[in-house]
MIZALO-388475 format. One line per field, with one value per residue (C-alpha): y, z, x; residue number from 1. Coordinates in Angstrom, 2 decimals. Layout:
BEGIN
v: (Y | ...)
w: (Z | ...)
u: (X | ...)
nr: (NUM | ...)
% end
This chain:
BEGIN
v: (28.16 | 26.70 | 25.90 | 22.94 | 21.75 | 17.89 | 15.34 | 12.17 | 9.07 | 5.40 | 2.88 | -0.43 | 0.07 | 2.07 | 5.88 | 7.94 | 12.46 | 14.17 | 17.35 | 19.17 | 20.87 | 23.21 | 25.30 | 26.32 | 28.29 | 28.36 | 27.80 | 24.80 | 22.35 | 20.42 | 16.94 | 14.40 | 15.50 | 17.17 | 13.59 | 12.21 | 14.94 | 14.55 | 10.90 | 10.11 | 8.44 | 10.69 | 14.25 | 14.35 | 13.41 | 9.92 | 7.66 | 5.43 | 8.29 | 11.37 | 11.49 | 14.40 | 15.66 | 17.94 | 18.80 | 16.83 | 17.17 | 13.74 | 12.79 | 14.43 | 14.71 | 13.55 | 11.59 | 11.32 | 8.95 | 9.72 | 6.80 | 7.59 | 7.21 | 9.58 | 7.51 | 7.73 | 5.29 | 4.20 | 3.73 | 2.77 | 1.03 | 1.95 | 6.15 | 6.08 | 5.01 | 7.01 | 10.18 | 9.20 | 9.60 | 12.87 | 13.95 | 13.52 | 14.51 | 18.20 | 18.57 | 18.63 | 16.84 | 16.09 | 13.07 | 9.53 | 8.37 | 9.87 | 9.58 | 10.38 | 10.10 | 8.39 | 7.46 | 3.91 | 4.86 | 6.24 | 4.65 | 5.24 | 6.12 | 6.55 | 7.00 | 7.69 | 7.94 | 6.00 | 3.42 | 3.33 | 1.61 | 2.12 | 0.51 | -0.08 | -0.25 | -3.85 | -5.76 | -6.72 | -9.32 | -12.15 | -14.98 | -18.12 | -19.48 | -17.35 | -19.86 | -17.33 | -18.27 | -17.20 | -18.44 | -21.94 | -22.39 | -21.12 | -20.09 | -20.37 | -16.87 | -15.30 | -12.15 | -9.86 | -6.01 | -4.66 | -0.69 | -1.43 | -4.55 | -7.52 | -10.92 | -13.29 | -16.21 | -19.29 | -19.89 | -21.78 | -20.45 | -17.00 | -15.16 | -16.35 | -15.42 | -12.81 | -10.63 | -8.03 | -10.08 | -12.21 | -9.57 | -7.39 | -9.92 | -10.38 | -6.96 | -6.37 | -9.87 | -9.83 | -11.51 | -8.63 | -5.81 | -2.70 | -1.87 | -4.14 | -6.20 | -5.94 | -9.31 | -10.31 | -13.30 | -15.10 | -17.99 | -19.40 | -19.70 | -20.96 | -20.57 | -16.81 | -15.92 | -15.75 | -13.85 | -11.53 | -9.60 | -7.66 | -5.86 | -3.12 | -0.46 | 2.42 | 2.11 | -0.68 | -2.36 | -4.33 | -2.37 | -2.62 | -3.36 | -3.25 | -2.24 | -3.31 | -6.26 | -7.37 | -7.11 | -9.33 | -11.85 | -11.85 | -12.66 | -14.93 | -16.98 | -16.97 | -18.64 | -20.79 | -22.08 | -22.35 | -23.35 | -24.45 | -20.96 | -19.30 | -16.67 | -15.16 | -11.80 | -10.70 | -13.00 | -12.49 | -12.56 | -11.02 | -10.49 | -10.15 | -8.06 | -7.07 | -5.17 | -7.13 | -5.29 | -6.61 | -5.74 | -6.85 | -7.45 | -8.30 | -8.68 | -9.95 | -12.73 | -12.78 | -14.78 | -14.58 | -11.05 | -10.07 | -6.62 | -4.71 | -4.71 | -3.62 | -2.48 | -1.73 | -1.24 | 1.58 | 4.96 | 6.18 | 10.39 | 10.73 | 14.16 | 17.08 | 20.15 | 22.23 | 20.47 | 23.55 | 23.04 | 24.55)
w: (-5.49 | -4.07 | -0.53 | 0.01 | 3.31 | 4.20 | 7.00 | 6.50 | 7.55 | 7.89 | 7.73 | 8.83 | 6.73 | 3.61 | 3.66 | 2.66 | 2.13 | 3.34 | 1.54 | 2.48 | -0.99 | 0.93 | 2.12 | -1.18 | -1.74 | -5.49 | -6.60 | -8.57 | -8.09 | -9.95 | -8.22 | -11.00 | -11.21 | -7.95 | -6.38 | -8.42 | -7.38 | -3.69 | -3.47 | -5.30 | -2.25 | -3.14 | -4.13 | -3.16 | 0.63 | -0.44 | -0.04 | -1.96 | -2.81 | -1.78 | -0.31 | -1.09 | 1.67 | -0.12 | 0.22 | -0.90 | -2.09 | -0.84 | 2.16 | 5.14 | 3.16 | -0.06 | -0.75 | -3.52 | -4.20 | -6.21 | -6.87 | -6.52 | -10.48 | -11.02 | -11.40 | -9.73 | -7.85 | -6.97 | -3.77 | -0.53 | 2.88 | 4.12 | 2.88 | 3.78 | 7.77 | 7.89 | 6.47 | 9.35 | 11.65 | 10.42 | 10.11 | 13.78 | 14.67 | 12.98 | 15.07 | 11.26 | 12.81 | 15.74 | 14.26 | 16.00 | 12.71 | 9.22 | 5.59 | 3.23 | -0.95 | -2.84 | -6.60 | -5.40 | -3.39 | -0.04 | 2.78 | 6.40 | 9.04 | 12.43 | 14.42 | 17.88 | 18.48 | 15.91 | 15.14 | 12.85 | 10.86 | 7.55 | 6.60 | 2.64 | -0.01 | -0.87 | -2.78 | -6.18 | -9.70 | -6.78 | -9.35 | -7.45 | -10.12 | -13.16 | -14.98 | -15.96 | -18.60 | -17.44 | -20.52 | -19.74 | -16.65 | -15.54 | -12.32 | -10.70 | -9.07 | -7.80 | -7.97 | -6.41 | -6.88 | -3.07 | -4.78 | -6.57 | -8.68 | -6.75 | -7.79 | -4.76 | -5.68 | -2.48 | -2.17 | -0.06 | 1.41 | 0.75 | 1.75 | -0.88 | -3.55 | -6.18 | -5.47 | -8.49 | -10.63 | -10.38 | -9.55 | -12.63 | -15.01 | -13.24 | -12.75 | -16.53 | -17.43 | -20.20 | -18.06 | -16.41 | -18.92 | -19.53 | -15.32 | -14.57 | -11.22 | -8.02 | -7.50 | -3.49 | -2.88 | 0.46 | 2.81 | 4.92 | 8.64 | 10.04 | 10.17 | 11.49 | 10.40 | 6.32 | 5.37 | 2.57 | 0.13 | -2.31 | -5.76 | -6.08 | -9.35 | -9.75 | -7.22 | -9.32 | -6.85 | -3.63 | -0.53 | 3.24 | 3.07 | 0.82 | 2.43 | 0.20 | -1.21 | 2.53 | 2.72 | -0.92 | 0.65 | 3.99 | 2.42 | 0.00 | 2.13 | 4.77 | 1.91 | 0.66 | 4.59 | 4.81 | 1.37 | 2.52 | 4.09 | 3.42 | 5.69 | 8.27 | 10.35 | 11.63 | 9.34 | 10.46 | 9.56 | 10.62 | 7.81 | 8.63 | 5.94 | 4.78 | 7.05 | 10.14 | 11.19 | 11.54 | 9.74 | 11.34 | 8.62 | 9.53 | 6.45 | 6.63 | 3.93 | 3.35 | 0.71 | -1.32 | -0.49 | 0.96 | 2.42 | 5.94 | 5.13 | 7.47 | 7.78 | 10.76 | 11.83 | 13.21 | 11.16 | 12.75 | 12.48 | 11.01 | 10.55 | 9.23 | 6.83 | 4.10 | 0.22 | -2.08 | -5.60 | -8.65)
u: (13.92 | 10.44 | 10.48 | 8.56 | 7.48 | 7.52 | 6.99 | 8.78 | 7.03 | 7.42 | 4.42 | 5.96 | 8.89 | 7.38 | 8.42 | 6.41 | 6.63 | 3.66 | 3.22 | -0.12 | -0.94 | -3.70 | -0.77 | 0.52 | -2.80 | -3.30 | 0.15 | 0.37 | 2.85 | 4.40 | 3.76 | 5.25 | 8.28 | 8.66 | 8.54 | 10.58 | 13.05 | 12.23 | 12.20 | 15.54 | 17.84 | 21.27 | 20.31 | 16.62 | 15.33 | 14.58 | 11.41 | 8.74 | 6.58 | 4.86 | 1.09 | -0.52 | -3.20 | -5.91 | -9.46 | -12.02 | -16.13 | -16.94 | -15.25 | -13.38 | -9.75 | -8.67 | -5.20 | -3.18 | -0.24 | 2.70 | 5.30 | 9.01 | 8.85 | 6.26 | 3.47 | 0.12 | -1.20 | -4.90 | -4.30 | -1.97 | -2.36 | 0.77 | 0.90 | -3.01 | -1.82 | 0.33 | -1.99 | -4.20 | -1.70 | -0.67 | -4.16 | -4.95 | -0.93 | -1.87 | -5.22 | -6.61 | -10.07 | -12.04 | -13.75 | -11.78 | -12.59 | -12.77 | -13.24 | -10.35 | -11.15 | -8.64 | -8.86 | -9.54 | -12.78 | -13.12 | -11.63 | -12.31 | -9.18 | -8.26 | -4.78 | -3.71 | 0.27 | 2.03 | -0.60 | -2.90 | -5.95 | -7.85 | -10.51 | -10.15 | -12.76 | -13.93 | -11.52 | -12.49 | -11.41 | -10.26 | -9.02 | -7.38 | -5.32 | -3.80 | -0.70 | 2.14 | 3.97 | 7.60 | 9.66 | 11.37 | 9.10 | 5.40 | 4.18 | 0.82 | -0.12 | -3.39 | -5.11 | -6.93 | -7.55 | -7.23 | -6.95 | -4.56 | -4.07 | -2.14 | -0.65 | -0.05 | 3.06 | 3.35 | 7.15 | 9.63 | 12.70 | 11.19 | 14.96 | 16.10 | 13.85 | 15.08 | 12.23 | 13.47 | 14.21 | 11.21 | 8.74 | 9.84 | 8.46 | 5.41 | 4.51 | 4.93 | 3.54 | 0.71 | -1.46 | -1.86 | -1.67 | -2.72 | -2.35 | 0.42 | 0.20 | 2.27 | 4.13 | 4.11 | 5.63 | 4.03 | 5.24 | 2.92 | 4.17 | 0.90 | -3.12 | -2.52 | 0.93 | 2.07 | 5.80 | 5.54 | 7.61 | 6.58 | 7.87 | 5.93 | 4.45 | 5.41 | 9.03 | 9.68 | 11.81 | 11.35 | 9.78 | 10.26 | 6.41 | 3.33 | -0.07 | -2.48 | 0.09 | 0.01 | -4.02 | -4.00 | -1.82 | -3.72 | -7.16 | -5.74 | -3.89 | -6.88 | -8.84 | -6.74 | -6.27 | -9.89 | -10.76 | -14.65 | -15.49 | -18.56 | -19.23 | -16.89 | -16.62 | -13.41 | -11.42 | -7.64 | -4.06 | -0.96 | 2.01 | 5.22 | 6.53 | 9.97 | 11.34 | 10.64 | 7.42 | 3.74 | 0.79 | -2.53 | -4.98 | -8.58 | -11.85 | -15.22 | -17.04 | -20.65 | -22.57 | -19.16 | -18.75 | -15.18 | -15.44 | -15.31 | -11.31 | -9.06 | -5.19 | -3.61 | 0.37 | 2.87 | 3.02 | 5.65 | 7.01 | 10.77 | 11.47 | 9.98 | 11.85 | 12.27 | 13.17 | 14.51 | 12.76 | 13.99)
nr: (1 | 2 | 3 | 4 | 5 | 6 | 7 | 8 | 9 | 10 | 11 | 12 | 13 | 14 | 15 | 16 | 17 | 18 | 19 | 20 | 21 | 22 | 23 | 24 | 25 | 26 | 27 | 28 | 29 | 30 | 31 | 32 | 33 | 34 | 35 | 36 | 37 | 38 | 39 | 40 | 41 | 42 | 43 | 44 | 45 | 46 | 47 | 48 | 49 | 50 | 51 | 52 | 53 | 54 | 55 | 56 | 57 | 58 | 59 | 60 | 61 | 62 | 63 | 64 | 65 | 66 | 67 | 68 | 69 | 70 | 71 | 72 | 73 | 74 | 75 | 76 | 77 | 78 | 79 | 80 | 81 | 82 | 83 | 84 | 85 | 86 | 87 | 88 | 89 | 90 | 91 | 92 | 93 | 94 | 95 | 96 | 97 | 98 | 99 | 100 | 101 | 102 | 103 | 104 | 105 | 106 | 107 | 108 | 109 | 110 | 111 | 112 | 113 | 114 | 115 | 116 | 117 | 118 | 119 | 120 | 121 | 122 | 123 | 124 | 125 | 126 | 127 | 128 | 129 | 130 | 131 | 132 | 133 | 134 | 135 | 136 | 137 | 138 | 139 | 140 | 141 | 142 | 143 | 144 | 145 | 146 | 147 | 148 | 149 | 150 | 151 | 152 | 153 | 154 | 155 | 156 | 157 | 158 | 159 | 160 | 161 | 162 | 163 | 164 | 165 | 166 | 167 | 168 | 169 | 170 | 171 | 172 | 173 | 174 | 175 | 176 | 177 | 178 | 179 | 180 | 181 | 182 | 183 | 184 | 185 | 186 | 187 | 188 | 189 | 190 | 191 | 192 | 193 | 194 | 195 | 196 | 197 | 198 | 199 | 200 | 201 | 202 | 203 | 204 | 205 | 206 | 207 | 208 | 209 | 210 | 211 | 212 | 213 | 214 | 215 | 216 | 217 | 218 | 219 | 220 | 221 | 222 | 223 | 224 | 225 | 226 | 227 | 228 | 229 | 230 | 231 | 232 | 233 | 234 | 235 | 236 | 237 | 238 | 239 | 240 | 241 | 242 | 243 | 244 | 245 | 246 | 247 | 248 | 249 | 250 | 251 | 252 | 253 | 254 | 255 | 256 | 257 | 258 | 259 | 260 | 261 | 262 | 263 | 264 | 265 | 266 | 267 | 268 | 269 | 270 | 271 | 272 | 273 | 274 | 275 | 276 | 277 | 278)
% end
């Protein structure tokens, strides 16, 4: 048996493992199918997925993000808050801010208690309008590529929508092949407020909450609001998200240029033990 050490962690709903590879030395792991070990809800410890903190060549830290599946991510809002919070938790830097590398670009962090804000890498392949053919209906959806690609569906009533069995088919939809697309399904509230839920890759379920899905919402919703805007600094939004808490999402536009991205919300410490690994 491997002992593995773990911090559990909660970014407004999306829990994450925190395994710090650097401590393992040069014994490999294993990290595919150890999360998928880890993260199963009855015989593992249970979460979305696993960030792995590293060391990186190009920025302060590097991240890595394994889905509960096994899968590998690009990239995560949520696990990258609450990496930052970790980071500066562990006395791992002095820097208030800091670069970690993930396979979406490098980002830029900072944390004090449980709160804490990335700033993302631009966001990329925005397309207002994409018709999905859904079989006996079609749906009009939007994307954007905020690290990891996102499609953005308006609703009514969103309680009620079958975010599973919906989301499934758009994830896998050919419209979006060969990466697939997370499906978030938004309600807008008002100018500064939008509800979101969101199926996401890689769980292939519904989460509590969806960083980057609630940054693609956030900046397509603000531009759909303000469908004349050309340039803008300190665009905001706030998203409620699934499980009741608050992202604060803030970007910048310049001569069609959306960048300056940021994510901020609670990354809050669960527990922290010992997972026995065959």
């Amino acid at each position: 048996m491997k002992k593995i050490h773990f911090t559990k962690m909660a970014g407004a709903g999306n829990d994450f493992l925190i395994i710090d590879v650097g401590a393992y030395g040069r014994t490999p792991l294993q990290l595919k199918k150890l999360t998928v070990a880890m993260c199963d809800r009855t015989n593992g410890v249970g979460a979305d997925g696993v960030i792995v903190l590293d060391k990186s060549k190009k920025a302060d830290f590097k991240m890595r993000i394994i889905n509960s599946d096994g899968s590998e991510a690009e990239m995560c809002g949520n696990g990258a808050r609450c990496l930052a919070a970790y980071i500066v938790r562990r006395n791992k830097t002095k820097k208030k801010s800091f670069t970690i590398e993930t396979l979406a670009g490098i980002i830029t962090a900072e944390a004090k208690n449980e709160v804490a804000r990335v700033t993302l890498s631009d966001p990329k392949d925005f397309k207002e309008s994409v018709s999905l053919d859904m079989g006996k209906r079609s749906l009009n959806a939007s994307f954007i590529d905020t690290g990891v690609p996102h499609a953005v569906i308006y609703v009514k009533g969103i309680k009620d929508i079958d975010v599973a069995a919906i989301g499934s088919r758009i994830r896998y939809h050919d419209a979006f092949k060969p990466r697939g697309a997370n499906a978030n399904f938004v309600e807008i509230i008002n100018e500064g407020l939008i509800d979101c839920r969101t199926y996401e890759r890689g769980v292939e379920d519904e989460t509590k909450a969806c960083g980057t899905g609630s940054v693609a919402a956030a900046i397509v919703s603000y531009l759909k609001l303000n469908p004349l805007l050309a340039t803008k600094k300190g665009a905001a939004m706030k998203v409620k998200t699934k499980s009741g808490e608050m992202l604060e999402v803030t970007f910048d536009k310049e001569k069609g240029r959306l960048h300056n991205v940021k994510l901020k919300g609670s990354a809050k410490f669960i527990a922290e033990g010992v997972y026995y690994h065959a």
